[in-house]
C-alpha positions in Angstrom: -37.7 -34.8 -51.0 -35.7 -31.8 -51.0 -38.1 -29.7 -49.0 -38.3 -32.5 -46.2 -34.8 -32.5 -46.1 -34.6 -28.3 -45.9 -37.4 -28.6 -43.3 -35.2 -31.3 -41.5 -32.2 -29.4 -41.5 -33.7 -26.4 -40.2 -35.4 -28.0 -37.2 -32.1 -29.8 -36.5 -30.7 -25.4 -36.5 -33.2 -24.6 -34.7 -33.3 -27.6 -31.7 -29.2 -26.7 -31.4 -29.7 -23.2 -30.9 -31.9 -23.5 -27.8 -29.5 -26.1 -26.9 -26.9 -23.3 -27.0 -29.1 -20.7 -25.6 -29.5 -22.8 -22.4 -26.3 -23.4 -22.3 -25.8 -19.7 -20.9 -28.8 -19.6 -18.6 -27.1 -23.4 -17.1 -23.8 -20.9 -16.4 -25.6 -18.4 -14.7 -27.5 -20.4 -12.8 -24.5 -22.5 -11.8 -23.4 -19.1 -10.4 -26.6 -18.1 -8.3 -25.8 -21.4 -6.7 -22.3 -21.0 -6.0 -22.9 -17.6 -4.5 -25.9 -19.3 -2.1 -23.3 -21.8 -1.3 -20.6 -19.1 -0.4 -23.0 -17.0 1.2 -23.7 -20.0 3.4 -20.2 -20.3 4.1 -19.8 -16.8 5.0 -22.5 -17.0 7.3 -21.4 -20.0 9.3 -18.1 -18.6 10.6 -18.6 -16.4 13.5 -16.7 -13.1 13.0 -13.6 -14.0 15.2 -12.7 -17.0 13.2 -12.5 -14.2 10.0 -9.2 -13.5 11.2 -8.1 -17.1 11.8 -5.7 -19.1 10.4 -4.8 -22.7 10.0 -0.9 -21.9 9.9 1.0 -18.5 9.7 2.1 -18.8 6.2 -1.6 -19.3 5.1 -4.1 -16.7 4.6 -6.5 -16.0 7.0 -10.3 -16.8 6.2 -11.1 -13.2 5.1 -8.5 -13.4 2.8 -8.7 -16.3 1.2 -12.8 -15.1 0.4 -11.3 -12.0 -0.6 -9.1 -13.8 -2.9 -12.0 -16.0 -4.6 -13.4 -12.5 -4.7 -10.7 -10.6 -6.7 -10.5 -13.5 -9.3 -14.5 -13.2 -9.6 -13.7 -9.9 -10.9 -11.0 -10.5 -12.7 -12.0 -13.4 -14.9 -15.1 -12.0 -15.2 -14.0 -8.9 -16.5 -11.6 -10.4 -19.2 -14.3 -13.1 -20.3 -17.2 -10.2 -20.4 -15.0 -7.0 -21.7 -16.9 -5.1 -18.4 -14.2 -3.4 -16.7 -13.8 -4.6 -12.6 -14.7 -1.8 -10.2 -11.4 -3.2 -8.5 -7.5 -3.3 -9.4 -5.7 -6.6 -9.0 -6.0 -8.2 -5.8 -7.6 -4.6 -4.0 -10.1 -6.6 -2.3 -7.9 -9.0 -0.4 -5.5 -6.1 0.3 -8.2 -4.5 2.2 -8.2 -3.2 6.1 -11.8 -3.9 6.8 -11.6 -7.8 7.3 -15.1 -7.6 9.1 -17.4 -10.1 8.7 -19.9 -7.7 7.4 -17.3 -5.9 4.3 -16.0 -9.6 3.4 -19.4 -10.6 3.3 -20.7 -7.5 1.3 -17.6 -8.1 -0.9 -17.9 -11.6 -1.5 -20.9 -11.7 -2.5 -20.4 -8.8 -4.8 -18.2 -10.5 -6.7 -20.7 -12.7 -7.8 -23.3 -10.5 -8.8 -20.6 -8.9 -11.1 -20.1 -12.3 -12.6 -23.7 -13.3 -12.9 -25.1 -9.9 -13.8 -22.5 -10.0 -16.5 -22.7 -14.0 -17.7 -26.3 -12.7 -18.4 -26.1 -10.4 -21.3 -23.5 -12.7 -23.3 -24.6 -14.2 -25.9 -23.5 -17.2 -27.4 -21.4 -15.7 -29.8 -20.0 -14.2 -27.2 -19.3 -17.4 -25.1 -17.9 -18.7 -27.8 -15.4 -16.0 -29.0 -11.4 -16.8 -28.3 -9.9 -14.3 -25.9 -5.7 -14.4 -24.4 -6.8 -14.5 -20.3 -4.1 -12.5 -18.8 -2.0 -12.1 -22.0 -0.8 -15.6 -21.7 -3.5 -18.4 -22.0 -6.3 -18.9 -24.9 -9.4 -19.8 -24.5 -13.5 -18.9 -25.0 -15.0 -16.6 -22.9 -16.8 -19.9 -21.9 -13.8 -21.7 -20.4 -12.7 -18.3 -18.8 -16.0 -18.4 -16.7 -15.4 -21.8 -16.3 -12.4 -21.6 -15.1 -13.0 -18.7 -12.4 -15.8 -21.2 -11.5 -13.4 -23.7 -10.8 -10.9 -21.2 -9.0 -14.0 -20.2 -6.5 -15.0 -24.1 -6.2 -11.4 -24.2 -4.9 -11.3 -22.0 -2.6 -14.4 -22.0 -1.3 -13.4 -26.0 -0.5 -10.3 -24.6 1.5 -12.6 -22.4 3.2 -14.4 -25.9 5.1 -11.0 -26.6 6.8 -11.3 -22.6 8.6 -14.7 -23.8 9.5 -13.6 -26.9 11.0 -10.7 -25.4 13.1 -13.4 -22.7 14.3 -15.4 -25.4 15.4 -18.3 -24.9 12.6 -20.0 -27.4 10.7 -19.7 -26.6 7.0 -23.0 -26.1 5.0 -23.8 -29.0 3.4 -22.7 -29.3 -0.2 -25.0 -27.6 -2.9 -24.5 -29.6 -6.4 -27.9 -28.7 -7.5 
């Protein structure tokens, strides 16, 4: 009876560690679609609506993709200890608003989360970091909260499609 149970228990270990495992290949896909999605976005505003923006105060298109951009890094780098190739908001500070350099940007920004989200292990995803110095969390929620931060943004980004009289992409959930 006690080896059935041993033989239980370890099947039980063993089925909720690849549970876990795909855990972190669900994130990382969940970013290769997010960056299709953006890329999509990108793609569908014409380059003189780049510059545009809804009211003064807001930012213009290429910012606020530059923004989603500079958090990729950010969170990224504090949930995966891989240092950003970019200082604090660099990217949305930048002179070269083109359409091509956003885009190249943008996009870059994902590949630093995904490349990144790939080598972590569970352990890992699961260890406690201080994001910023002021909030605690896994290195799970930090990606999942730079996920939601893009999400965000990118959702902000359909209104400067709108006014540029562009029919946002339709909406990638899978």
């Amino acid at each position: 009876m006690k080896l059935k149970n041993l033989g239980l228990m370890l099947l039980l270990i063993t089925v909720g560690q690849i549970v876990k495992a795909q855990e972190s290949v669900i994130i990382v896909k969940d970013w290769e679609r997010a960056k299709a999605y953006t890329q999509e976005y990108l793609d569908a505003m014409p380059e003189n609506g780049f510059s545009k923006k809804p009211t003064p105060e807001m930012r213009s298109f290429a910012e606020q993709l530059l923004h989603l951009a500079d958090a990729n890094y950010a969170f990224a780098s504090a949930a995966t200890a891989v240092q950003s190739p970019f200082g604090q908001g660099a990217l949305e500070k930048t002179d070269n608003k083109t359409k091509a350099n956003v885009t190249k940007l943008v996009l870059d920004s994902y590949d630093f989360v995904i490349s990144n989200a790939k080598k972590m292990t569970e352990v890992q995803l699961n260890e406690n970091i201080k994001l910023f110095g002021n909030f605690d969390m896994t290195k799970r929620m930090a990606l999942a909260k730079v996920f939601e931060h893009q999400t965000h943004h990118r959702g902000q980004a359909t209104v400067y499609l709108r006014l540029a009289g562009v029919k946002p992409p339709q909406e990638k959930l899978f």
